[in-house]
C-alpha positions as CSV (number, residue, x, y, z in Angstrom):
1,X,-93.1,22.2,-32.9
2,X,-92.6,18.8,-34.3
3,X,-92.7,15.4,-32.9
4,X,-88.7,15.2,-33.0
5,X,-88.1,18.3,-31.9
6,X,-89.9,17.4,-28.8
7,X,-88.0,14.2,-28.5
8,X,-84.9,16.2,-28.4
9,X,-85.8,18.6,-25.5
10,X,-84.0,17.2,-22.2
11,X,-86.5,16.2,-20.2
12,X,-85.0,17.6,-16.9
13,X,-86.0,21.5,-19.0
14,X,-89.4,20.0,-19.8
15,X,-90.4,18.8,-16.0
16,X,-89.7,22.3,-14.9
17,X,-91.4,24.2,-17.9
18,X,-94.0,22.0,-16.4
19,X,-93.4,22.5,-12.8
20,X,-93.4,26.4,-13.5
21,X,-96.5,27.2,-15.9
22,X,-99.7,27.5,-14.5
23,X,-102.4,25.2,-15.4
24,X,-104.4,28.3,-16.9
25,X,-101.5,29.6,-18.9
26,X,-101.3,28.0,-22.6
27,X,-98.4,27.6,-24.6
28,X,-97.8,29.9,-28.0
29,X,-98.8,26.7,-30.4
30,X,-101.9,25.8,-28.0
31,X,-102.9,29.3,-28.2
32,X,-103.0,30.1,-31.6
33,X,-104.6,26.9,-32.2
34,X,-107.3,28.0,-29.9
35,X,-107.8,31.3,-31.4
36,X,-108.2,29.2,-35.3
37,X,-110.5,27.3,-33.2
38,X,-112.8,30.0,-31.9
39,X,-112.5,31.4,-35.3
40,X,-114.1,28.6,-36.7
41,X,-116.9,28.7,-33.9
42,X,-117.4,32.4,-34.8
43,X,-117.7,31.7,-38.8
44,X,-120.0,28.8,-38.0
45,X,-122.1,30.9,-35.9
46,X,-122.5,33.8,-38.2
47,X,-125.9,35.2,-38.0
48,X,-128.0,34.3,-42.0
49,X,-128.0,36.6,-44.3
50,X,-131.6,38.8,-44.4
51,X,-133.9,37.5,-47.5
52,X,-136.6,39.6,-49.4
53,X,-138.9,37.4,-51.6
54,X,-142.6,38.3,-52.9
55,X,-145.6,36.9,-51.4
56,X,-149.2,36.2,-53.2
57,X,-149.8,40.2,-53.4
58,X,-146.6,40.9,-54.3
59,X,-146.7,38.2,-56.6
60,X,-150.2,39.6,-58.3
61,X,-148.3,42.8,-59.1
62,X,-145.3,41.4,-60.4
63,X,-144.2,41.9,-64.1
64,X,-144.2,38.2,-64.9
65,X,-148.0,38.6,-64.3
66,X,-149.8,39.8,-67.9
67,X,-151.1,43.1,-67.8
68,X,-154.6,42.0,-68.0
69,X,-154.5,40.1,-64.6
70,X,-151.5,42.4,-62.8
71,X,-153.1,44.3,-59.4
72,X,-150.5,47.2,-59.0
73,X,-148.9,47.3,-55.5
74,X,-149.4,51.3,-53.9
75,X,-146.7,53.6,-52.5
76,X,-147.9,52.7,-49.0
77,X,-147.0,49.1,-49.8
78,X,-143.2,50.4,-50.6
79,X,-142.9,53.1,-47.8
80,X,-144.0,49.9,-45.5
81,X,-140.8,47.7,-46.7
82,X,-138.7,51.0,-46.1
83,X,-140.0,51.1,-42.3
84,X,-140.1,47.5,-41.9
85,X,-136.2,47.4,-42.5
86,X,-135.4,50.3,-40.8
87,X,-137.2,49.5,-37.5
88,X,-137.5,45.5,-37.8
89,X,-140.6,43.3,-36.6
90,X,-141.1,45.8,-33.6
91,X,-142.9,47.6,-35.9
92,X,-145.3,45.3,-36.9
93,X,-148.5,43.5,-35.7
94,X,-149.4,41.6,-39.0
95,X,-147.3,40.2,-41.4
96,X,-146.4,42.3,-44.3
97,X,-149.5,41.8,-47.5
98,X,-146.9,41.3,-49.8
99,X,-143.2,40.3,-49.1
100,X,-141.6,38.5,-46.6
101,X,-138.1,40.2,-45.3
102,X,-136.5,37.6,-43.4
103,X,-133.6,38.2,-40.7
104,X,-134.4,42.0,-41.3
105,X,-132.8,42.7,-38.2
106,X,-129.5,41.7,-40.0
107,X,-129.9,44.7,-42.0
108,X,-127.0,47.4,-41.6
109,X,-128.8,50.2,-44.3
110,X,-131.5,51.1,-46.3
111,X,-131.4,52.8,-49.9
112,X,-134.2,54.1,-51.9
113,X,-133.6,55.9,-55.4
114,X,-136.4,57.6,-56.6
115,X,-136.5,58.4,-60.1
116,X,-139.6,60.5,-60.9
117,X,-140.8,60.7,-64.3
118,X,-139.5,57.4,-65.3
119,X,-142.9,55.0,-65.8
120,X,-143.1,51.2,-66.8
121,X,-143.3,51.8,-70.3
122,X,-139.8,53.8,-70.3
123,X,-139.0,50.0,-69.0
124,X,-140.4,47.9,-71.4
125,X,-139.1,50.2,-74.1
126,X,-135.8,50.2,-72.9
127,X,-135.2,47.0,-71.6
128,X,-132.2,46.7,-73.7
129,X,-130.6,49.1,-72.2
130,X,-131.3,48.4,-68.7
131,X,-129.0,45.0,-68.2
132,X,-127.1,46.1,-65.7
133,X,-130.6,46.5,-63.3
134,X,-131.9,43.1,-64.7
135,X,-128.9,41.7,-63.7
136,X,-129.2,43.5,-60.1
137,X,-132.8,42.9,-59.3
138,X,-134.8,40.1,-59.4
139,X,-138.3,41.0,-58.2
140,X,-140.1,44.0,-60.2
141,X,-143.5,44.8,-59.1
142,X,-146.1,47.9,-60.1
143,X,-146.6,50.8,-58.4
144,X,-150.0,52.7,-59.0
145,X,-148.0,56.5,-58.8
146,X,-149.7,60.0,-58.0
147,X,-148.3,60.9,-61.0
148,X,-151.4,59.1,-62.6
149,X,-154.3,61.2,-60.6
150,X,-151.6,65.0,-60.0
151,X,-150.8,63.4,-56.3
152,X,-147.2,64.2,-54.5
153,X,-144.6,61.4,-54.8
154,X,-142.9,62.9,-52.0
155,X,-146.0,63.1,-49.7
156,X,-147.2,59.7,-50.0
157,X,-144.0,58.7,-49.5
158,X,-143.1,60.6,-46.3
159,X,-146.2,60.5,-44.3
160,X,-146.6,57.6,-42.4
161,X,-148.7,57.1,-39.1
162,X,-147.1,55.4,-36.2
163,X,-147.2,51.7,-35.5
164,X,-149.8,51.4,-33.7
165,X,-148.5,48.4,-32.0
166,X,-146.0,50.7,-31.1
167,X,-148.0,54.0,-29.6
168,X,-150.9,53.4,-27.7
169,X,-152.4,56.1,-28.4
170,X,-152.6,55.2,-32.3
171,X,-154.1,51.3,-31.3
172,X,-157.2,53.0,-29.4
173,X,-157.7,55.9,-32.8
174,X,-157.4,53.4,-35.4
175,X,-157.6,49.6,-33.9
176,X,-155.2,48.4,-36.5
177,X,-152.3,48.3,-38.2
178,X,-153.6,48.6,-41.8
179,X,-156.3,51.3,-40.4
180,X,-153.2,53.2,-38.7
181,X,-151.3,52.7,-41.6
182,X,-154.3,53.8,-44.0
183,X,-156.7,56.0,-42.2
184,X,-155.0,59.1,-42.4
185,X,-153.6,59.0,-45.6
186,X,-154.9,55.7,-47.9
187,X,-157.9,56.7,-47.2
188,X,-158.4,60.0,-48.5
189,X,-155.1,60.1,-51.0
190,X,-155.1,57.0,-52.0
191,X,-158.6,56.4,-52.6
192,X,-158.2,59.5,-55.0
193,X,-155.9,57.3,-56.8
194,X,-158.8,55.1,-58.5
195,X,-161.7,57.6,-57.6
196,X,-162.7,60.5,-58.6
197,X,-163.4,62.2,-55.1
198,X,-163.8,66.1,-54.7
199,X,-161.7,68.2,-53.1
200,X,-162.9,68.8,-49.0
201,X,-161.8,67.4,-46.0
202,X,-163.7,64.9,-43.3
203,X,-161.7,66.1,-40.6
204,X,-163.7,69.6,-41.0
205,X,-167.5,67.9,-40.8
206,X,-168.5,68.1,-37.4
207,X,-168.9,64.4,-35.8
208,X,-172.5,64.4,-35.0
209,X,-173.5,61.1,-34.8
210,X,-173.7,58.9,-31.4
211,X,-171.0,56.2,-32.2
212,X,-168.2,55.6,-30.2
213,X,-165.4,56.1,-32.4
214,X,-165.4,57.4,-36.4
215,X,-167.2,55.3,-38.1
216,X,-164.7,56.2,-41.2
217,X,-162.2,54.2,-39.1
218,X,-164.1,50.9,-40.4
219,X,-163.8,52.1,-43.7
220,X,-161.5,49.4,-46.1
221,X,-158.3,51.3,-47.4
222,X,-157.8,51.2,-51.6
223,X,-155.0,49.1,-51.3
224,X,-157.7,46.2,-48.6
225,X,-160.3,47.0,-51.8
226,X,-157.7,45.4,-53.7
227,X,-156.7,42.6,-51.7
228,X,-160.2,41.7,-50.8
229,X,-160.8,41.3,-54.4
230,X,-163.5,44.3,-54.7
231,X,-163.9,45.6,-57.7
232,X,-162.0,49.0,-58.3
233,X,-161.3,51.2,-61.5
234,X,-157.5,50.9,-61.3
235,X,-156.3,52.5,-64.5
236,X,-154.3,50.4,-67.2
237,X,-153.8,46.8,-66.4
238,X,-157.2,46.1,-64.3
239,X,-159.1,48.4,-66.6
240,X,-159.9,45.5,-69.2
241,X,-161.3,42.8,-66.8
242,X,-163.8,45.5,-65.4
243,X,-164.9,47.4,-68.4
244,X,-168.4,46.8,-68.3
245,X,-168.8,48.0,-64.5
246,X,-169.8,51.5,-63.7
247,X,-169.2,53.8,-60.5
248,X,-171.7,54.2,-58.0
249,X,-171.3,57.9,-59.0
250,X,-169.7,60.4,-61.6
251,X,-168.1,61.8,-58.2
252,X,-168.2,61.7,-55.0
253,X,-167.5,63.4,-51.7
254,X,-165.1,62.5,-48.9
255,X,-166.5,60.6,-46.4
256,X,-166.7,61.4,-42.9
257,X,-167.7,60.5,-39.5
258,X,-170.6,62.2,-40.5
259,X,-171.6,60.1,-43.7
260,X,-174.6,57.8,-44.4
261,X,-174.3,53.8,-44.1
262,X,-176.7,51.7,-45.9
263,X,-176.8,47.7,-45.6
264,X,-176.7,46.0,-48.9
265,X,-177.4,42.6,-49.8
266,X,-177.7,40.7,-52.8
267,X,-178.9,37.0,-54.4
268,X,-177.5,35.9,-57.7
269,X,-178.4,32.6,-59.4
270,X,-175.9,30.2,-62.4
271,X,-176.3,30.9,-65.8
272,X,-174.7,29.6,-69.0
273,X,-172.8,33.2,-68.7
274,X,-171.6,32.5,-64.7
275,X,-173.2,34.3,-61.4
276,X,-175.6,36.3,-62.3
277,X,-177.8,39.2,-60.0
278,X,-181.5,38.3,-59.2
279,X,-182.1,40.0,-56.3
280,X,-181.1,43.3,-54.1
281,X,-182.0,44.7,-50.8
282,X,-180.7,48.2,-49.3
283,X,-182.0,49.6,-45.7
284,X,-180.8,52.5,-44.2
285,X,-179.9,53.4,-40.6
286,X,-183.1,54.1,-39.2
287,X,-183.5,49.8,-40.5
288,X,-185.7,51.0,-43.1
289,X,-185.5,49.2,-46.7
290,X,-185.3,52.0,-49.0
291,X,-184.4,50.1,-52.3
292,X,-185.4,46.4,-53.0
293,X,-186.0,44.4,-56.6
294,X,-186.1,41.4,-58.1
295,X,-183.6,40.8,-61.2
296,X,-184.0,39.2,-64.2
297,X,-180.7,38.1,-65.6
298,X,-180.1,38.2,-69.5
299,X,-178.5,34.8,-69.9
300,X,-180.2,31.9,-69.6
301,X,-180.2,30.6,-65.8
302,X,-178.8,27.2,-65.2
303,X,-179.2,26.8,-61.8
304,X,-181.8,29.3,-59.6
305,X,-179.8,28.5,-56.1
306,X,-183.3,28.4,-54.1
307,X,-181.8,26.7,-51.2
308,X,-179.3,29.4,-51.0
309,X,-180.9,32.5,-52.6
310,X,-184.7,31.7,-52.1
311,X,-185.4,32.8,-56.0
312,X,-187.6,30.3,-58.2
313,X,-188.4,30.7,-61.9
314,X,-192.1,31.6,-61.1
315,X,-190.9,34.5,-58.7
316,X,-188.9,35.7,-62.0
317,X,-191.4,35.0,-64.8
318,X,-193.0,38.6,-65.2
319,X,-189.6,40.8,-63.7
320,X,-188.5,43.3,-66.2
321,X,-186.1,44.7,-64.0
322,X,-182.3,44.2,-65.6
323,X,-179.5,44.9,-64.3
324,X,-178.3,48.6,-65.8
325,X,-181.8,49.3,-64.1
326,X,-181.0,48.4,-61.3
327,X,-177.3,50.3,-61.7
328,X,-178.9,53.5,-62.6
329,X,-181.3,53.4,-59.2
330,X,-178.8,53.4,-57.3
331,X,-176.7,55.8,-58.9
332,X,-179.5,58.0,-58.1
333,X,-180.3,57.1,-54.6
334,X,-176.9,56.6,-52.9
335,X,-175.2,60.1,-51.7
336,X,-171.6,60.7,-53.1
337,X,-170.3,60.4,-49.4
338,X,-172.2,56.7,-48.8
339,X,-170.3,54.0,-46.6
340,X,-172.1,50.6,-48.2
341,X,-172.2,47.6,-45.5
342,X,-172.6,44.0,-45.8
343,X,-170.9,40.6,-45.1
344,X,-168.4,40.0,-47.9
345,X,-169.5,42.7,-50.2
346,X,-167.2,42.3,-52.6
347,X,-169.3,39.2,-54.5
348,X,-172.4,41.7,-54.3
349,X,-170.3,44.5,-56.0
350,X,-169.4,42.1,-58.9
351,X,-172.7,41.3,-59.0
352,X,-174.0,44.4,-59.3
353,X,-171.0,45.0,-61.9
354,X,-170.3,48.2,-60.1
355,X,-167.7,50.2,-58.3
356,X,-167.2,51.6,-54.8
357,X,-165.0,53.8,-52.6
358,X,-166.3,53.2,-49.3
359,X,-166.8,49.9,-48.1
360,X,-167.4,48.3,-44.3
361,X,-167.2,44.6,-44.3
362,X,-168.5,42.8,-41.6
363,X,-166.4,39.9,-41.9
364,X,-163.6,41.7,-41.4
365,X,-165.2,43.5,-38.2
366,X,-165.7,40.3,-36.4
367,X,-163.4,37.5,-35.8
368,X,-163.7,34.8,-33.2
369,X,-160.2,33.1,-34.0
370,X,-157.6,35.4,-34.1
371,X,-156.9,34.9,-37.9
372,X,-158.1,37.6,-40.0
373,X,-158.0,34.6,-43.1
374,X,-160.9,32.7,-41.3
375,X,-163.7,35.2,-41.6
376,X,-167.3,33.8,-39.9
377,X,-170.2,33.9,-41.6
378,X,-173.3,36.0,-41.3
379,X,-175.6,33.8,-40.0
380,X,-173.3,33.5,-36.4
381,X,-172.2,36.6,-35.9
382,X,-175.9,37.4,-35.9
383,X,-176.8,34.8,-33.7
384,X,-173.4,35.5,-31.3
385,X,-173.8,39.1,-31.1
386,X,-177.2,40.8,-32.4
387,X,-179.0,37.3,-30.3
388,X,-181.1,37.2,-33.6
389,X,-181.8,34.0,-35.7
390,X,-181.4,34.6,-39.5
391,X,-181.4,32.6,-42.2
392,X,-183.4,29.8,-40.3
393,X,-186.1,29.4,-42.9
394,X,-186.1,26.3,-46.3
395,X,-186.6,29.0,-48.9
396,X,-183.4,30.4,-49.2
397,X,-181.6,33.5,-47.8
398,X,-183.3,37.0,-47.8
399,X,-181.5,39.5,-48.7
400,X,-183.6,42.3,-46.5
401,X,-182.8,40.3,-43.9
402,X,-179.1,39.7,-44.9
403,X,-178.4,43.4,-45.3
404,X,-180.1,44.4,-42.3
405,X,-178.1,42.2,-40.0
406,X,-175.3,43.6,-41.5
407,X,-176.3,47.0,-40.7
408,X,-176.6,46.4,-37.2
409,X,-173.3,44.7,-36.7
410,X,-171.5,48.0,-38.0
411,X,-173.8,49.8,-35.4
412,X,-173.6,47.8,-32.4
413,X,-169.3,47.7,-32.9
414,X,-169.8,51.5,-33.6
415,X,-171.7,51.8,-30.2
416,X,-168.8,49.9,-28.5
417,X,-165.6,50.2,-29.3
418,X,-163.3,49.3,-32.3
419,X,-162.0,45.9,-30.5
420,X,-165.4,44.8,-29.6
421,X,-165.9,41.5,-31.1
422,X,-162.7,40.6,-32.5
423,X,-160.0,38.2,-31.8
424,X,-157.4,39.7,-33.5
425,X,-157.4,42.6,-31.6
426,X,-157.4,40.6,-28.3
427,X,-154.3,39.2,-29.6
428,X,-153.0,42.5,-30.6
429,X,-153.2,44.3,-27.2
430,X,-151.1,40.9,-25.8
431,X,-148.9,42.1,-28.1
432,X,-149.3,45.6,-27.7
433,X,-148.4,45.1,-24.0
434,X,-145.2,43.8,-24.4
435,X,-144.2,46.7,-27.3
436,X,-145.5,49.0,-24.4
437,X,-142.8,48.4,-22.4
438,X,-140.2,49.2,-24.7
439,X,-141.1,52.5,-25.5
440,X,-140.7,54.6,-22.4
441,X,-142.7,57.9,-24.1
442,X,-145.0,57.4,-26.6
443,X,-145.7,59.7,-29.1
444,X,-147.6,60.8,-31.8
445,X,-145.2,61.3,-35.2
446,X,-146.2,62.9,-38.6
447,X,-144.2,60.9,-41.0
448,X,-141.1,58.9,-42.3
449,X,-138.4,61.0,-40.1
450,X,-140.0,60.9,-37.0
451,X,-139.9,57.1,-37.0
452,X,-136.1,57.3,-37.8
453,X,-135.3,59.9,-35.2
454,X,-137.5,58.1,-32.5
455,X,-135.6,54.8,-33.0
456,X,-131.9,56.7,-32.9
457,X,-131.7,55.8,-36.8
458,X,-129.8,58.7,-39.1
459,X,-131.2,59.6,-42.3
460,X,-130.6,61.5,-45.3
461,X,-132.4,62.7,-48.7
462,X,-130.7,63.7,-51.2
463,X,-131.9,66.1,-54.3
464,X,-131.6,68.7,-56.2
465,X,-133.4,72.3,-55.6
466,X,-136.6,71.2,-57.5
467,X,-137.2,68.5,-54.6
468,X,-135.1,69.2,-51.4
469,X,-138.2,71.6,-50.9
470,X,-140.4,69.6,-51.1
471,X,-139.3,67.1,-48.2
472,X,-138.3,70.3,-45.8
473,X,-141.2,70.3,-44.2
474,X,-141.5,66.9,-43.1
475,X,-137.7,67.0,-41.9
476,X,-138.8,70.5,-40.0
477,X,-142.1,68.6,-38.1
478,X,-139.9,65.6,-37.5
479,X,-137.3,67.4,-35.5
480,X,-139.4,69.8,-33.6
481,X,-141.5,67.0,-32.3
482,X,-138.2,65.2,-30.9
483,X,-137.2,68.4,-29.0
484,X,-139.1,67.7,-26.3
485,X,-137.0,64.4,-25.8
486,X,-133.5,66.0,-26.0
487,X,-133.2,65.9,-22.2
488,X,-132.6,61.9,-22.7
489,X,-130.2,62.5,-25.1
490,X,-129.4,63.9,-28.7
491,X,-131.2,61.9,-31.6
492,X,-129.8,61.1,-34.5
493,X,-129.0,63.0,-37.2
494,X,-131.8,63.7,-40.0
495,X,-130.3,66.0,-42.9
496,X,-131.4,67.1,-46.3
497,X,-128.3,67.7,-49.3
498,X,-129.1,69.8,-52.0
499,X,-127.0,69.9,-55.0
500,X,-127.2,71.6,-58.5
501,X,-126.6,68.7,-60.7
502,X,-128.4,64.9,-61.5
503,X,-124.3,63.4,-61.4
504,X,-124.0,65.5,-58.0
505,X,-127.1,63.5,-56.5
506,X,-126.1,60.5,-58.1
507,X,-122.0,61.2,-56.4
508,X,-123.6,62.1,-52.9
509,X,-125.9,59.1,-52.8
510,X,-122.9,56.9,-53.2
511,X,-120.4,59.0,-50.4
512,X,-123.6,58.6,-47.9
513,X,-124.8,55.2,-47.8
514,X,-122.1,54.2,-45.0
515,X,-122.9,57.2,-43.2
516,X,-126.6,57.2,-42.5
517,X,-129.3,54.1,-41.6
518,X,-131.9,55.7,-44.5
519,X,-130.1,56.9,-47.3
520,X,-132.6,58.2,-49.7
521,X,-132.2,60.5,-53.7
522,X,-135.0,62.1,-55.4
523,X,-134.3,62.7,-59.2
524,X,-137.3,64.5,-61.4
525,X,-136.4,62.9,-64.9
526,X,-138.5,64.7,-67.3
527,X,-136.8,62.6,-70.6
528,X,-137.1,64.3,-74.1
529,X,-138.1,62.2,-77.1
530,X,-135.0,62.2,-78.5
531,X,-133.0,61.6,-75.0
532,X,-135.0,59.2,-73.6
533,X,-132.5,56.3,-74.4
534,X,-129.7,58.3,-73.4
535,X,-131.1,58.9,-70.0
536,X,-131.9,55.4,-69.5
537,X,-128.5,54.3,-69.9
538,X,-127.6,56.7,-67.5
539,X,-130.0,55.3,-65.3
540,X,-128.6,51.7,-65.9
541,X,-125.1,53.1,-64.6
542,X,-126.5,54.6,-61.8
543,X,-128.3,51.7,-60.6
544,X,-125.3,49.7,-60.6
545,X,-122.9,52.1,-59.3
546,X,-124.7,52.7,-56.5
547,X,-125.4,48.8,-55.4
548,X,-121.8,48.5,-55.9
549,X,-121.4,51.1,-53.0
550,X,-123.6,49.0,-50.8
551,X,-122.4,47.3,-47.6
552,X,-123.8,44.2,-46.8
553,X,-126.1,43.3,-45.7
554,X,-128.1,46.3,-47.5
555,X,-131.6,47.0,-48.5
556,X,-131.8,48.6,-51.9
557,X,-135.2,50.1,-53.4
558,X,-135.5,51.6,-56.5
559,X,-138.5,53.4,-57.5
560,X,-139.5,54.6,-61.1
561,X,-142.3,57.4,-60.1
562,X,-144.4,56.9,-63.3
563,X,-146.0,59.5,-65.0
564,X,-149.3,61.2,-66.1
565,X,-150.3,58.5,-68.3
566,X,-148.6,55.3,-66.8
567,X,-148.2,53.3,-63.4
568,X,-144.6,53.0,-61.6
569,X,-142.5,50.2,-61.3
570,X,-140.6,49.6,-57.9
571,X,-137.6,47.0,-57.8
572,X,-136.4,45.5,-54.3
573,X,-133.3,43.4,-53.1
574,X,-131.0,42.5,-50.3
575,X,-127.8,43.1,-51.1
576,X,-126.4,40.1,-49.0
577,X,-123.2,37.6,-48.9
């Protein structure tokens, strides 16, 4: 209503529209101004769109990194983004190694298109013909695939131990998120990836020592090799900048709670070629040095280090010992199951230019902050824990004495428990208490469904008969285990489509996305010479016609399996306004 036309209204009619509305009652025009009002509010307070952006790690095993520095990401490391969408930071104890997902719990669904067969050289020969994904997707990282080493793409993708910030049951077996995350699978699967380990199982060796808890549980994962910058035969990209190392054997032996530790410690001195080895010591568990030498480098040395390594050019003058020596004794006396200890091993390992699958690192055993990026040196953890002075003397650092420190830290945490002596997990149970809570019954799950059924969230893979089979029995395990908990209510729904065609998967992917939380398609793509273009344009089509399908905010993974001969490639986004 206008100005005028209020001045026209007699004012005898507007004293008693006065008189007779309630102060609470608001005219038409008041009202719907109110309602553009709170409108406004509501727009304003709209919650931010979820973000996904690459961190360091992520960053390392990016495509924009040459291939000659680029640290493939694993399958674990893409199964971990799946969860960590699906079931938020409640899932999580550490932040994610290599992505940040903020405002995850924006997220509405969760796509993953796996496209087995398909490797990163089908997509740097075909980049032409993938535009419509290059337009889509931002961030493309590798994936070191079982194809590479005859592993199971669908395994290694389903199986996934609990939280175990989440079960507390899963906190006291593994101590840790990457250990739950690893142990049970990483460990022994994944560490196949890079190794060559024999066929056998640890879980079958009887547990005959006296320590508290596995010591396998200490054990680094692959993917914690490859963070902690260890040296590992990673085939393709890495191969290059470690092609002078050698294994510690031709093969080895899965290791067990069972296996043999030894403490290992080396010196190196500068020389016009870099760090170079001059000295190693190795004891075993009964504290007994069983390998030590003196090293004389090829290159001339620039700088001896005495006040760090204790070696002098008159303690080198008449050593004969070089390093392949030194590599071929212990290729001889290690055992193919060995667990090798020390404090920071990784700089020993390049030193020794050689390769390992089973490592224990003392610093990242003990922690006295909370932060697992400030690790403590030897020389106080000794003194804190084992009540021992090392390192005290002018001369230099011995490495006996170095490696046998070392030794004893593993074994006195091994005689304890698997928080003894660390920070972090003193802040994890704080954190672990409050998780508790919200979980009413714990337990223990088997893989990717499980999760989804125990936090009411629907999924759905997608296939064709040379798959669906495949992920049956995970879907089979996951919904016996939640029978026990249909009293409380029926869980979501977890189903498996199987259709005849590639299109068909391709047409049911798209009609399910609103439907479930986890939407996920299996395709095996085994391209002909001749076809391979055409199926990558197919591809292209299929990429984009499924984003376009996506509700927002969405999370939308695509994963090229790899094949025999080459790494996969795994591409991430939020599909977001």
């Amino acid at each position: 209503m206008s100005k005028d036309d209020c001045d026209k209204t007699p004012s005898s009619k507007k004293r008693r529209a006065h008189n007779e509305s309630p102060k609470n009652v608001e005219s038409p025009s008041e009202n719907s101004h109110n309602l553009q009002a709170s409108e406004k509010v509501i727009r304003k307070r709209k919650k931010p769109s979820p973000k996904f952006r690459l961190k360091t790690n992520g960053e390392k095993a990016s495509l924009s990194v040459g291939d000659s520095e680029r640290v493939p990401l694993t399958l674990t490391d893409v199964q971990y983004l799946l969860l960590h969408s699906l079931l938020g930071n409640l899932n999580l104890t550490e932040s994610p190694r290599w992505y940040a997902l903020e405002k995850c719990e924006s997220i509405k669904k969760t796509t993953c298109l796996i496209l087995e067969g398909i490797s990163i050289k089908h997509w740097e020969k075909y980049s032409n013909e993938l535009s419509n994904t290059k337009e889509i997707f931002t961030d493309f990282v590798e994936v070191l695939t079982p194809s590479v080493y005859g592993g199971s793409l669908v395994e290694e993708l389903a199986l996934v131990p609990l939280s175990e910030a989440e079960k507390d049951v899963i906190i006291q077996k593994y101590g840790s998120m990457n250990l739950a995350l690893q142990a049970r699978k990483d460990l022994m699967i994944m560490m196949k990836a890079v190794f060559p380990i024999g066929d056998g199982s640890g879980d079958k060796v009887e547990f005959t020592t006296e320590d508290k808890f596995p010591r396998t549980q200490l054990v680094l994962s692959a993917w914690q090799l490859i963070e902690e910058n260890y040296p590992v035969p990673l085939k393709g990209k890495l191969s290059a900048a470690y092609a002078d190392y050698v294994l510690t054997k031709d093969e080895y032996a899965p290791v067990t709670p069972s296996s043999p530790m030894f403490g290992i410690d080396c010196e190196m001195c500068l020389t016009n070629a870099g760090s170079e080895l001059t000295r190693i010591s190795v004891v075993n568990e009964k504290h007994e040095v069983i390998y030590e030498s003196l090293v004389k480098p090829y290159n001339d040395i620039t700088d001896y280090l005495t006040k760090f390594s204790g070696i002098t050019k008159s303690l080198l003058h008449n050593v004969t010992k070089r390093l392949e020596d030194v590599q071929n004794d212990l290729r001889t006396l290690l055992p193919p199951d060995s667990i090798l200890v020390g404090q920071s091993l990784n700089t020993d390992m390049h030193a020794l230019k050689m390769m390992h699958p089973y490592i224990i690192d003392t610093s990242l055993l003990y922690n006295f902050t909370g932060e697992r990026t400030r690790k403590p040196k030897l020389k106080t953890l000794a003194r804190e824990f084992l009540k021992e002075n090392i390192q005290m003397g002018t001369d230099g650092h011995c490495s006996t004495e170095d490696s046998l420190a070392a030794l004893k830290l593993v074994q006195l945490k091994l005689s304890n428990s698997i928080e003894f002596g660390d920070a972090v997990h003193t802040n994890r149970e704080k954190f672990k208490e409050n998780i508790i809570k919200m979980v009413k019954t714990p337990q223990y799950a088997l893989s990717i469904f499980n999760h989804m059924l125990e936090q009411k969230k629907s999924s759905v893979i997608i296939g064709c008969d040379d798959i669906t089979g495949d992920y049956h029995t995970y879907l089979t395990q996951a919904k016996e285990s939640m029978s026990a908990q249909l009293k409380k209510g029926k869980p979501k729904k977890i189903k498996l489509v199987t259709v005849d065609t590639v299109e068909e998967v391709i047409t049911s992917f798209k009609e399910s996305v609103s439907d479930y939380n986890l939407t996920m398609a299996h395709l095996k793509c085994e391209p002909e010479d001749d076809k391979e273009e055409e199926l990558i344009k197919k591809i292209d089509t299929w990429i984009q016609s499924i984003w376009d399908h996506l509700e927002q905010p969405s999370l939308c993974v695509v994963v090229f399996g790899g094949t025999a001969d080459d790494n996969g490639l795994a591409l991430m986004k939020v599909k977001s306004t």
